[in-house]
PyMOL Python script that loads the backbone (N, CA, C, O; Angstrom):
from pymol import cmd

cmd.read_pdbstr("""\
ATOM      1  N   UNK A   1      56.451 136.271 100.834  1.00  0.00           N
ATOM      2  CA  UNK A   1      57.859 136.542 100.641  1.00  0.00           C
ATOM      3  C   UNK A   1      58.156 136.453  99.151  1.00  0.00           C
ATOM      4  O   UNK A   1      57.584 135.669  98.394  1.00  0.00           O
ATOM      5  N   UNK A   2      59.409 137.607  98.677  1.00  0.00           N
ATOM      6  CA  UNK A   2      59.509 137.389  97.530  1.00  0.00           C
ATOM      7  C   UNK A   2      61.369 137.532  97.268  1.00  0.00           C
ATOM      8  O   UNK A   2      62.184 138.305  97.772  1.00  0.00           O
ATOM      9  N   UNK A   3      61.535 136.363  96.215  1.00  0.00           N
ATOM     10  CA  UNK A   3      62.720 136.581  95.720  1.00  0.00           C
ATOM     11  C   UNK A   3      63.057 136.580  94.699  1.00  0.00           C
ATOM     12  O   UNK A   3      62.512 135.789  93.929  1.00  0.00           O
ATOM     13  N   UNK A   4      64.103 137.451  94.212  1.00  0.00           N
ATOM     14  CA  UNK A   4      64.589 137.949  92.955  1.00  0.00           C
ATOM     15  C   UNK A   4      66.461 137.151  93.165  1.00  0.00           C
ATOM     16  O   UNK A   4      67.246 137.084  94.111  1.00  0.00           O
ATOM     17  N   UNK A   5      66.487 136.727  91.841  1.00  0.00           N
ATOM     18  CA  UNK A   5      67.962 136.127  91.645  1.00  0.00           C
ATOM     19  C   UNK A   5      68.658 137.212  90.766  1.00  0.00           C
ATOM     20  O   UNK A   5      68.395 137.030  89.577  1.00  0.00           O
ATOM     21  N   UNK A   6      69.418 138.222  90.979  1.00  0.00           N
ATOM     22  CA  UNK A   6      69.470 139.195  89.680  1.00  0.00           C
ATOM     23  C   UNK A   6      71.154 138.523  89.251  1.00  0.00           C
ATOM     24  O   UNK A   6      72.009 137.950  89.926  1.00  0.00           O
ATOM     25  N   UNK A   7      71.083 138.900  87.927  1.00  0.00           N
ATOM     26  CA  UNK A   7      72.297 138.179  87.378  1.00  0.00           C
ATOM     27  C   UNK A   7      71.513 137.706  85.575  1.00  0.00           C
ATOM     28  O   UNK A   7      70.359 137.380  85.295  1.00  0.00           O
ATOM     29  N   UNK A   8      72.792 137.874  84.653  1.00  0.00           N
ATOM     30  CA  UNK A   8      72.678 137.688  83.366  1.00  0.00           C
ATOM     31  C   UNK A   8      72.192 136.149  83.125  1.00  0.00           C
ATOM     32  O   UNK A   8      71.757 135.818  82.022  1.00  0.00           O
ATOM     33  N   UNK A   9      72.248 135.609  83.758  1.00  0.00           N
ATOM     34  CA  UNK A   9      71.724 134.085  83.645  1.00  0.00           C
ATOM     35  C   UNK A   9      73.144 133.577  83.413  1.00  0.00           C
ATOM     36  O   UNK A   9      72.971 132.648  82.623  1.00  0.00           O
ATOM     37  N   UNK A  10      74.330 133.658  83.637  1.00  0.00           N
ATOM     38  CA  UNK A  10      75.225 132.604  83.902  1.00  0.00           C
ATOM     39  C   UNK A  10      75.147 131.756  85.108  1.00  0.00           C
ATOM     40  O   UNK A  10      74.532 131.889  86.166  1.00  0.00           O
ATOM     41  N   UNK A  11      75.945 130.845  84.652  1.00  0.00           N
ATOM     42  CA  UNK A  11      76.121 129.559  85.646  1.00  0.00           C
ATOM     43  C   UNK A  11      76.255 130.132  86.874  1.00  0.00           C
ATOM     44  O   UNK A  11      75.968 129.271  87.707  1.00  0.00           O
ATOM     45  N   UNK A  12      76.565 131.214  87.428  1.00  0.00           N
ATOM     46  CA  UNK A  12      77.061 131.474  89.009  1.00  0.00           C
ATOM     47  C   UNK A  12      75.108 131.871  89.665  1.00  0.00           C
ATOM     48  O   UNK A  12      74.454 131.861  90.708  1.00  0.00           O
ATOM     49  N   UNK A  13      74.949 132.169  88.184  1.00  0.00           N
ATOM     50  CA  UNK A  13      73.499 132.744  88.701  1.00  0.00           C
ATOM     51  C   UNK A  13      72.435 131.751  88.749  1.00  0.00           C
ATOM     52  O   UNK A  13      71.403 132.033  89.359  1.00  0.00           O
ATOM     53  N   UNK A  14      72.564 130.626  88.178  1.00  0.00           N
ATOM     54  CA  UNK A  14      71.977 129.758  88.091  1.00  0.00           C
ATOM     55  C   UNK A  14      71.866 128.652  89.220  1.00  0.00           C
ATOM     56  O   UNK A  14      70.877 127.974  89.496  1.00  0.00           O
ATOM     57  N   UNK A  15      73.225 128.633  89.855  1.00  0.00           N
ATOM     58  CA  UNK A  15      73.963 128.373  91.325  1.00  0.00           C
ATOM     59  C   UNK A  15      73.376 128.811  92.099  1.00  0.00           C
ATOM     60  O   UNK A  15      72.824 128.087  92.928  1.00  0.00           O
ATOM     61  N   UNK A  16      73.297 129.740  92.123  1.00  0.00           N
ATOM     62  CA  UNK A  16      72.440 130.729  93.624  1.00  0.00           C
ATOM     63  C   UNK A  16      70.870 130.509  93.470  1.00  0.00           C
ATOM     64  O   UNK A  16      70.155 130.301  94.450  1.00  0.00           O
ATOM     65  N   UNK A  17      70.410 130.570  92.222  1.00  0.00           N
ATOM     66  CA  UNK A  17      68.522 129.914  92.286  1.00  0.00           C
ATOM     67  C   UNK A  17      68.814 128.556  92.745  1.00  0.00           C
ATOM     68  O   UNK A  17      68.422 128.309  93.885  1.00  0.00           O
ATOM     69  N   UNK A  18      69.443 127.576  92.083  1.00  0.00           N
ATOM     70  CA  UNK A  18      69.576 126.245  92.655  1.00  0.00           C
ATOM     71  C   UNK A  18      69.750 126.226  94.551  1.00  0.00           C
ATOM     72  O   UNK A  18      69.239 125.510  95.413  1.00  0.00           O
ATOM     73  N   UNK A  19      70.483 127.100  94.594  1.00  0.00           N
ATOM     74  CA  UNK A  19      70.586 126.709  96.188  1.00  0.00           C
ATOM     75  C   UNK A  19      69.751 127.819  96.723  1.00  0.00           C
ATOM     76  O   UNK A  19      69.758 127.706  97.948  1.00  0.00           O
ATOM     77  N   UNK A  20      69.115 128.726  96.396  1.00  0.00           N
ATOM     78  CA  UNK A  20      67.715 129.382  97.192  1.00  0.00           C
ATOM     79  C   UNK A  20      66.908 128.606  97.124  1.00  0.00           C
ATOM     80  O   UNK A  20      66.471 128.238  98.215  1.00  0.00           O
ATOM     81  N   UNK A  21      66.398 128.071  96.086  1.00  0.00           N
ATOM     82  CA  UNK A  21      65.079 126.919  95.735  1.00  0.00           C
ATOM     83  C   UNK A  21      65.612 125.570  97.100  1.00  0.00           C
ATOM     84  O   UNK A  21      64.855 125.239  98.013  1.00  0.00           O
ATOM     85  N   UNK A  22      66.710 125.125  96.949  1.00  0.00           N
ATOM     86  CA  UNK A  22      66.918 124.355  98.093  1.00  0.00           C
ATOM     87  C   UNK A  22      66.875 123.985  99.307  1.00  0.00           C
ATOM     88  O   UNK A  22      66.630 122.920  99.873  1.00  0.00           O
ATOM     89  N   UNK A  23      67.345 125.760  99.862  1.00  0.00           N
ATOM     90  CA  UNK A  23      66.794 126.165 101.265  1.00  0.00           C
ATOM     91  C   UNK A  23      65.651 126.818 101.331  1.00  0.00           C
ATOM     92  O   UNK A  23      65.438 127.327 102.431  1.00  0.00           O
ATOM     93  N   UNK A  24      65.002 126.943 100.682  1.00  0.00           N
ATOM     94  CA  UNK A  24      63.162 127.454 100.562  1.00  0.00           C
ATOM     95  C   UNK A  24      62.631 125.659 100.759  1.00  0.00           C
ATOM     96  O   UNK A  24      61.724 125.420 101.557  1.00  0.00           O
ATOM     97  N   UNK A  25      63.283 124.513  99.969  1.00  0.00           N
ATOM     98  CA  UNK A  25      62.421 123.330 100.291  1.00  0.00           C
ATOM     99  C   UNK A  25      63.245 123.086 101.858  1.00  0.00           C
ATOM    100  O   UNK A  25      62.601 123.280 102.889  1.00  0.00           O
ATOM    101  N   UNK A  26      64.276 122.779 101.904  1.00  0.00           N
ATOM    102  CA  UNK A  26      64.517 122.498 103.254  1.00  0.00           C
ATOM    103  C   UNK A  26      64.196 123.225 104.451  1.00  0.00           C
ATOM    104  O   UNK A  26      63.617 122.492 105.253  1.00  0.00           O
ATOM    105  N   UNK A  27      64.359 124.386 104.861  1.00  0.00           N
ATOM    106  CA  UNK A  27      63.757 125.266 105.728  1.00  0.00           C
ATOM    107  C   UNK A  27      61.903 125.166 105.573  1.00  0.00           C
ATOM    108  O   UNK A  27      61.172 125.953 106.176  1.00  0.00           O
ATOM    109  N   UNK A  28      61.362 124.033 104.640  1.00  0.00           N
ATOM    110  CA  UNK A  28      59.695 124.399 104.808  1.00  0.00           C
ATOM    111  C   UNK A  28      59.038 125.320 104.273  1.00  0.00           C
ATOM    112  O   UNK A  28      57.815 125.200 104.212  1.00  0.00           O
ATOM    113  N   UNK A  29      59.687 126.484 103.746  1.00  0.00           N
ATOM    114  CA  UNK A  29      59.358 128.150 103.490  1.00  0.00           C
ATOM    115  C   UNK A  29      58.532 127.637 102.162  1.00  0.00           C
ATOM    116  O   UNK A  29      58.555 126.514 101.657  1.00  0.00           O
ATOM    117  N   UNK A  30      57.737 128.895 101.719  1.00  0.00           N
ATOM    118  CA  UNK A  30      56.938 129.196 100.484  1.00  0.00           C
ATOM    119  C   UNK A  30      57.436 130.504  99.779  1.00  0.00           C
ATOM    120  O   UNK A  30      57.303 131.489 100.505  1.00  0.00           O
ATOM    121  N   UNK A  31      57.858 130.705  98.815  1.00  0.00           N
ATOM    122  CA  UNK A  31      57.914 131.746  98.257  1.00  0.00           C
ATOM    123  C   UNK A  31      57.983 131.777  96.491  1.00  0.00           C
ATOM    124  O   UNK A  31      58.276 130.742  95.893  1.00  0.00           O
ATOM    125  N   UNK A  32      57.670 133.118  95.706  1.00  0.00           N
ATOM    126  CA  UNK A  32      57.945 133.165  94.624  1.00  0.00           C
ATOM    127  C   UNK A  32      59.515 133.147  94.476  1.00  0.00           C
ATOM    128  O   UNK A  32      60.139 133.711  95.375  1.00  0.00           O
ATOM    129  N   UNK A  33      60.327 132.487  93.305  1.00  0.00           N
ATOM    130  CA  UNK A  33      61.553 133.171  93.102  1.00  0.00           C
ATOM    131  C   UNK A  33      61.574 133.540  91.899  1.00  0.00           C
ATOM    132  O   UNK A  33      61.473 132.692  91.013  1.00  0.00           O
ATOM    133  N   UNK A  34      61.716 134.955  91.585  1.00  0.00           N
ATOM    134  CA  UNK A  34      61.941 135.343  90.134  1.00  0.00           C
ATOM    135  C   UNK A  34      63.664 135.371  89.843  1.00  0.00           C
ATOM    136  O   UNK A  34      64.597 135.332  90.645  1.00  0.00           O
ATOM    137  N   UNK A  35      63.647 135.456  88.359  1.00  0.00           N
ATOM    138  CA  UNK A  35      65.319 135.827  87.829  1.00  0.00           C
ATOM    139  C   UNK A  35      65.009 137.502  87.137  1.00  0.00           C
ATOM    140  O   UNK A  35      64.305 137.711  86.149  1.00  0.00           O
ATOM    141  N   UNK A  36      65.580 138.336  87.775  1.00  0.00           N
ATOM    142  CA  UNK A  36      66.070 139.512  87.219  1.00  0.00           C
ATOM    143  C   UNK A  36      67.330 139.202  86.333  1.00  0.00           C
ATOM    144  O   UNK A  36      68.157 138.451  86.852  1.00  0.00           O
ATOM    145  N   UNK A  37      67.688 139.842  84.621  1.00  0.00           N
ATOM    146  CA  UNK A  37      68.621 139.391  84.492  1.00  0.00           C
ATOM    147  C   UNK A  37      68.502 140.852  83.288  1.00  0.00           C
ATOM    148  O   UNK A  37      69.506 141.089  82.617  1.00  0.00           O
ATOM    149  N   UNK A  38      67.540 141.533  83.148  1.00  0.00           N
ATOM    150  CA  UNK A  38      67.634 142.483  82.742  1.00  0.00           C
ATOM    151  C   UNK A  38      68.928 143.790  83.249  1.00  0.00           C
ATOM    152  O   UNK A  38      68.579 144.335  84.296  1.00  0.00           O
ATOM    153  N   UNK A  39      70.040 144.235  82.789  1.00  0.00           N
ATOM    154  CA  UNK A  39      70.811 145.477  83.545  1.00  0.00           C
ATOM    155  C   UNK A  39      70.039 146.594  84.080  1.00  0.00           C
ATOM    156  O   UNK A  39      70.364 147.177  85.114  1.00  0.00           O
ATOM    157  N   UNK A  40      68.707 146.987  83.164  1.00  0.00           N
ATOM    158  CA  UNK A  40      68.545 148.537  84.342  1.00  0.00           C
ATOM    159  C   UNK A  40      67.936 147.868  84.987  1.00  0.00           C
ATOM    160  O   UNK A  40      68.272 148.343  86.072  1.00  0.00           O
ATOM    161  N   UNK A  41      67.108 146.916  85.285  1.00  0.00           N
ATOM    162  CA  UNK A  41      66.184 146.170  86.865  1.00  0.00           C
ATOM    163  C   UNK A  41      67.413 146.008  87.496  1.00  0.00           C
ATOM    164  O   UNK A  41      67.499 146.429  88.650  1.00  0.00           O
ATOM    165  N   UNK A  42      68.570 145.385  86.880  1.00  0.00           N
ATOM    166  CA  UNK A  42      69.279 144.944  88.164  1.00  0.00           C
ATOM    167  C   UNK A  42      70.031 146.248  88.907  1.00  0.00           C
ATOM    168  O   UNK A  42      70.279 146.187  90.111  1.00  0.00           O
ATOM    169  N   UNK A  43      70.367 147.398  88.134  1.00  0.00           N
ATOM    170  CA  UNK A  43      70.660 148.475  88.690  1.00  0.00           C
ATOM    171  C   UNK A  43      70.094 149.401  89.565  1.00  0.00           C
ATOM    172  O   UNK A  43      70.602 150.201  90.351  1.00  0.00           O
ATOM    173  N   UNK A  44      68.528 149.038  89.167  1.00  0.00           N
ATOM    174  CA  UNK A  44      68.076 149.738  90.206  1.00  0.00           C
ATOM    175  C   UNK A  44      68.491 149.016  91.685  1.00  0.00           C
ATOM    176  O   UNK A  44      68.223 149.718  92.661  1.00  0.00           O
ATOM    177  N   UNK A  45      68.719 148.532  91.790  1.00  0.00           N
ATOM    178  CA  UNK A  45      69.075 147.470  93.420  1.00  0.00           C
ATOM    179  C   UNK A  45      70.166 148.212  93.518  1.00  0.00           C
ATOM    180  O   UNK A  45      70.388 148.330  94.723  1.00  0.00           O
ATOM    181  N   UNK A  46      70.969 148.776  92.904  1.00  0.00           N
ATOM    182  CA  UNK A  46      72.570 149.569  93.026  1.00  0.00           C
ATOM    183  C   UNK A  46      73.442 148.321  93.191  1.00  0.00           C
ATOM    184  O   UNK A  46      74.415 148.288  93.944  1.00  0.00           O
ATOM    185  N   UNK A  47      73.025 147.288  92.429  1.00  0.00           N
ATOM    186  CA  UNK A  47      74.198 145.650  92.465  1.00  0.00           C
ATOM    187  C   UNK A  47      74.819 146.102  91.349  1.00  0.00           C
ATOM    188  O   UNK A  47      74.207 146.663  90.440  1.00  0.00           O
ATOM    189  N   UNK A  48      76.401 145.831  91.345  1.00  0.00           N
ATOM    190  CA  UNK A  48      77.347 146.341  90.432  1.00  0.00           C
ATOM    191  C   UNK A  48      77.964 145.008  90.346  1.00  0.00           C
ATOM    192  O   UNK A  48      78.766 144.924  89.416  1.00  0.00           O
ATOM    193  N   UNK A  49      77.790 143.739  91.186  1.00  0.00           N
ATOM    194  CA  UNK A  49      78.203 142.366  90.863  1.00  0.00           C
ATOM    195  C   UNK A  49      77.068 141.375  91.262  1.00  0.00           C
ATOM    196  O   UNK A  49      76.387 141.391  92.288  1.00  0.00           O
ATOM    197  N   UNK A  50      77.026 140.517  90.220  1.00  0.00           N
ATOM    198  CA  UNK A  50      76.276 139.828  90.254  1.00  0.00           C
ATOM    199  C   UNK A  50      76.991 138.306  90.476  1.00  0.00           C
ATOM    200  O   UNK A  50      78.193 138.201  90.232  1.00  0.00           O
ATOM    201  N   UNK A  51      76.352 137.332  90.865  1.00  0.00           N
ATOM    202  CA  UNK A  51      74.593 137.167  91.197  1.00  0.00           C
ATOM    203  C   UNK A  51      74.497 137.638  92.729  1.00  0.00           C
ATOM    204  O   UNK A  51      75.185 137.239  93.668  1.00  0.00           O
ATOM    205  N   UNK A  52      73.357 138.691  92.742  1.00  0.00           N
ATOM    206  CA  UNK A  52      72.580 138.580  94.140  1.00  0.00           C
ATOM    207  C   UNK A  52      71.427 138.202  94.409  1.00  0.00           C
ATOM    208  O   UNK A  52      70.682 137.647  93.601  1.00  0.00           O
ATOM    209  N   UNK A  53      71.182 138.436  95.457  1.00  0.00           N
ATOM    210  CA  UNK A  53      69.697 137.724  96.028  1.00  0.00           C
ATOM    211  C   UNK A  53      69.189 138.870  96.618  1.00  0.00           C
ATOM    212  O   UNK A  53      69.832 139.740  97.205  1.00  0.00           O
ATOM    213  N   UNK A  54      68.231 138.828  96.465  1.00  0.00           N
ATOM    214  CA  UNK A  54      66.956 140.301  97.448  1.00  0.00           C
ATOM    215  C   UNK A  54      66.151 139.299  97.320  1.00  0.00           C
ATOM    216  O   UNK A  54      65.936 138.379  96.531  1.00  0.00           O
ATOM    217  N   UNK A  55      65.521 139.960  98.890  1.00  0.00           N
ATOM    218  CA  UNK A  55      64.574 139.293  99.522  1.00  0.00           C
ATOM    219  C   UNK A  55      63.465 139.966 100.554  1.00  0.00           C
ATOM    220  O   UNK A  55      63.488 140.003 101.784  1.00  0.00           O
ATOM    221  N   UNK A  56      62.360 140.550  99.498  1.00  0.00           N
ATOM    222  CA  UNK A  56      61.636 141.384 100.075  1.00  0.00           C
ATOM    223  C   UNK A  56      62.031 142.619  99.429  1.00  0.00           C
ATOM    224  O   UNK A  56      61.353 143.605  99.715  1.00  0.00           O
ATOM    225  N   UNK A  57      62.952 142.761  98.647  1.00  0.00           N
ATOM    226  CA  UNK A  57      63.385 143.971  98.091  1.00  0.00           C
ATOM    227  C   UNK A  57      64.307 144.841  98.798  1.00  0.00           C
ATOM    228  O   UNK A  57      64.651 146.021  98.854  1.00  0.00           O
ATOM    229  N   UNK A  58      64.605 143.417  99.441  1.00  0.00           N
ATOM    230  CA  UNK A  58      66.273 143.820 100.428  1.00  0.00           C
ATOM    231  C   UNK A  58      67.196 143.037  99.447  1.00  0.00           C
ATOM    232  O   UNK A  58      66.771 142.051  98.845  1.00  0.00           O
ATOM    233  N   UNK A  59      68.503 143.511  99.297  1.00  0.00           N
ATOM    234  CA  UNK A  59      69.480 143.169  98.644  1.00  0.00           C
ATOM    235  C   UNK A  59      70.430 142.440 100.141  1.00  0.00           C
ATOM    236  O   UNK A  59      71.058 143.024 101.025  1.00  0.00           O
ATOM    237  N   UNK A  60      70.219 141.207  99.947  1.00  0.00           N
ATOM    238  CA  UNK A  60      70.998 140.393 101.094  1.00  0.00           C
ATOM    239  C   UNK A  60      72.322 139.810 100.420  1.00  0.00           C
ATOM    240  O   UNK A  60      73.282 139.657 101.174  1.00  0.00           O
ATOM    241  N   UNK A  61      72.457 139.498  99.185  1.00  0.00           N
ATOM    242  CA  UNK A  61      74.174 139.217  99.310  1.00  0.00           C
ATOM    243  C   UNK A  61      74.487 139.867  97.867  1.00  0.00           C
ATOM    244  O   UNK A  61      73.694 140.736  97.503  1.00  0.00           O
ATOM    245  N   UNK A  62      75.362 139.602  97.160  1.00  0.00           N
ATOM    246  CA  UNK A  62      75.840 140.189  95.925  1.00  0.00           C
ATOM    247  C   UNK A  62      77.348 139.997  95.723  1.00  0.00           C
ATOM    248  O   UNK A  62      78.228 140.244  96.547  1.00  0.00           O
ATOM    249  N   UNK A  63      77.518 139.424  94.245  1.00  0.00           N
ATOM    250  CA  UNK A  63      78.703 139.213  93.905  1.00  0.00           C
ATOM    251  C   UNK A  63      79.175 137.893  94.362  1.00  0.00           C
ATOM    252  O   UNK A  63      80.374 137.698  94.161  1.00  0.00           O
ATOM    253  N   UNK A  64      78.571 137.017  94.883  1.00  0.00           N
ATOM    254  CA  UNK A  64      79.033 135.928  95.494  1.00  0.00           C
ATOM    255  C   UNK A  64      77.570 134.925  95.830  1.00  0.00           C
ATOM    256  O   UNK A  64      76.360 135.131  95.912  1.00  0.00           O
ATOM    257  N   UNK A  65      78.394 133.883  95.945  1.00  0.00           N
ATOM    258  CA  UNK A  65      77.276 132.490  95.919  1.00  0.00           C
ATOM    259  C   UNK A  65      76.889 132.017  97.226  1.00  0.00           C
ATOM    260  O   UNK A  65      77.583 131.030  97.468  1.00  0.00           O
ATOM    261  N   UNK A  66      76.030 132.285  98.267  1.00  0.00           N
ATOM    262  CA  UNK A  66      76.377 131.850 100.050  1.00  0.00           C
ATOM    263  C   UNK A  66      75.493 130.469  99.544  1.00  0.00           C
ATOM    264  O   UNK A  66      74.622 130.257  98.700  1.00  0.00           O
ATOM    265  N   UNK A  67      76.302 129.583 100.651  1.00  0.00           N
ATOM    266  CA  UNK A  67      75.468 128.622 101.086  1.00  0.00           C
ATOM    267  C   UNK A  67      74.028 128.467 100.936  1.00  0.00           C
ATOM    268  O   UNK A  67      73.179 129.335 100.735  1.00  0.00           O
ATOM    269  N   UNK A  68      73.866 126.831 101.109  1.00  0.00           N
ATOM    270  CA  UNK A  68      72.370 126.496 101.565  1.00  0.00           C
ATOM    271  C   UNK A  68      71.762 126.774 102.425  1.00  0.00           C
ATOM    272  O   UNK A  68      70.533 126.851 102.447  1.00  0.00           O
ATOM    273  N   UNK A  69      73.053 127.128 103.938  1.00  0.00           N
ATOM    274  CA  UNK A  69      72.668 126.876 104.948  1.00  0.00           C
ATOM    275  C   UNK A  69      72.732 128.787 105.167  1.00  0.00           C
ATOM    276  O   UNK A  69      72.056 129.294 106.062  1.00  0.00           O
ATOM    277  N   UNK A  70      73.493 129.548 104.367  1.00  0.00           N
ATOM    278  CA  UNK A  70      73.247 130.834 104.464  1.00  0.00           C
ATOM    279  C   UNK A  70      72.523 131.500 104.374  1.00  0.00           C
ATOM    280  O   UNK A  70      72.401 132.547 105.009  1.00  0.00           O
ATOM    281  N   UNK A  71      71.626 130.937 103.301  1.00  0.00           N
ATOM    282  CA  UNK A  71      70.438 130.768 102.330  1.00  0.00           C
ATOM    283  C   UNK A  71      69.406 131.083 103.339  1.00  0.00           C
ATOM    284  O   UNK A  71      68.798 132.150 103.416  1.00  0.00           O
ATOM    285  N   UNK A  72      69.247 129.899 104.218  1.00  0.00           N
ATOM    286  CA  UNK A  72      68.407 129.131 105.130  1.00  0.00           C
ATOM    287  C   UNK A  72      68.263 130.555 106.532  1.00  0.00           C
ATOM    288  O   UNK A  72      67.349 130.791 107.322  1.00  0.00           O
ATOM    289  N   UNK A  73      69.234 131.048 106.377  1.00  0.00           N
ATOM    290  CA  UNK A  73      69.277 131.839 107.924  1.00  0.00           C
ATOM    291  C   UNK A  73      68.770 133.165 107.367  1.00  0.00           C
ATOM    292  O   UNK A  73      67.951 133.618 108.167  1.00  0.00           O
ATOM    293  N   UNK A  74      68.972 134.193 106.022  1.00  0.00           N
ATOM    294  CA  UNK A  74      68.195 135.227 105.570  1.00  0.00           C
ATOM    295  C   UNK A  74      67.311 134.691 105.552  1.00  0.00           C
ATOM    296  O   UNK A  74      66.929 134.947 106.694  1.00  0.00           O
ATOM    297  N   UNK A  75      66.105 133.691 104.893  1.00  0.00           N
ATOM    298  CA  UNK A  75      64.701 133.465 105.022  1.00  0.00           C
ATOM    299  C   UNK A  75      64.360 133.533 106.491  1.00  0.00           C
ATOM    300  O   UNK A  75      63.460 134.156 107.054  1.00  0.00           O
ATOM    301  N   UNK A  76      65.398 132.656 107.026  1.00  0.00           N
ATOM    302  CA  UNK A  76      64.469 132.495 108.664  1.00  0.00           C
ATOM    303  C   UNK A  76      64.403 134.519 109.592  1.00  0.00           C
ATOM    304  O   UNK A  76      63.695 134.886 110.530  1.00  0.00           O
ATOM    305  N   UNK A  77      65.129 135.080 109.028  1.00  0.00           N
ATOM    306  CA  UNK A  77      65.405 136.476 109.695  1.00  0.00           C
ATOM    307  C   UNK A  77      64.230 137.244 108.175  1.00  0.00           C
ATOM    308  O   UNK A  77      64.083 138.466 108.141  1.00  0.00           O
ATOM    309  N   UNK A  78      63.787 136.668 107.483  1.00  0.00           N
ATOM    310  CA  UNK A  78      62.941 137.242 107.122  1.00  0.00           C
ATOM    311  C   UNK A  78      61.266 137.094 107.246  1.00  0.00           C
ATOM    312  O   UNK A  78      60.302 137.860 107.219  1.00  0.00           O
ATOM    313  N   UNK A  79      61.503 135.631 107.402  1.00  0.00           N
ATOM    314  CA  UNK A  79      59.875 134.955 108.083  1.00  0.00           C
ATOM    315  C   UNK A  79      59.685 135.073 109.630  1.00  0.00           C
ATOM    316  O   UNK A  79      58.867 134.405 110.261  1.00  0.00           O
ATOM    317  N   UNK A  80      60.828 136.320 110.359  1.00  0.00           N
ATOM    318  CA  UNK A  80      60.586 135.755 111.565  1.00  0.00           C
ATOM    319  C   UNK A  80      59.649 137.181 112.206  1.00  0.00           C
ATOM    320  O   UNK A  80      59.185 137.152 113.346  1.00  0.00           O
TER     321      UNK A  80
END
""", "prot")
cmd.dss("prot")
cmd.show_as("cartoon", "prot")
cmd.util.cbc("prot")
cmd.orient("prot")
């Protein structure tokens, strides 16, 4: 499994690695997490707000910060 945090590296983006890394340790999971923070990488995803999360090179949220526990339920629908 792979995840990308895309976002300029502000604090909102920094928020959302903090709480992916969280529910990757709590849920048990293994994965890489990279930071996209480059604009044309992040455009290619067609994200026009940041921070999102892709996962697998699925774009699962954008523009907004979900939960730990939100976090926790895309990995499990992606490891399943």
């Amino acid at each position: 499994m792979e995840i990308k945090i895309l976002g300029s590296g502000c604090s909102r983006c920094r928020e959302l690695e903090k709480r992916t890394r969280e529910a990757l340790e709590k849920a048990g999971f293994h994965a890489s997490v990279t930071k996209v923070d480059q604009m044309q990488d992040i455009a290619r995803y067609h994200v026009m707000a940041t921070p999102a999360l892709v996962v697998d090179e699925v774009v699962e949220t954008k523009g907004r910060i979900p939960s730990v526990e939100e976090v926790i339920q895309i990995l499990i629908r992606h490891f399943a």
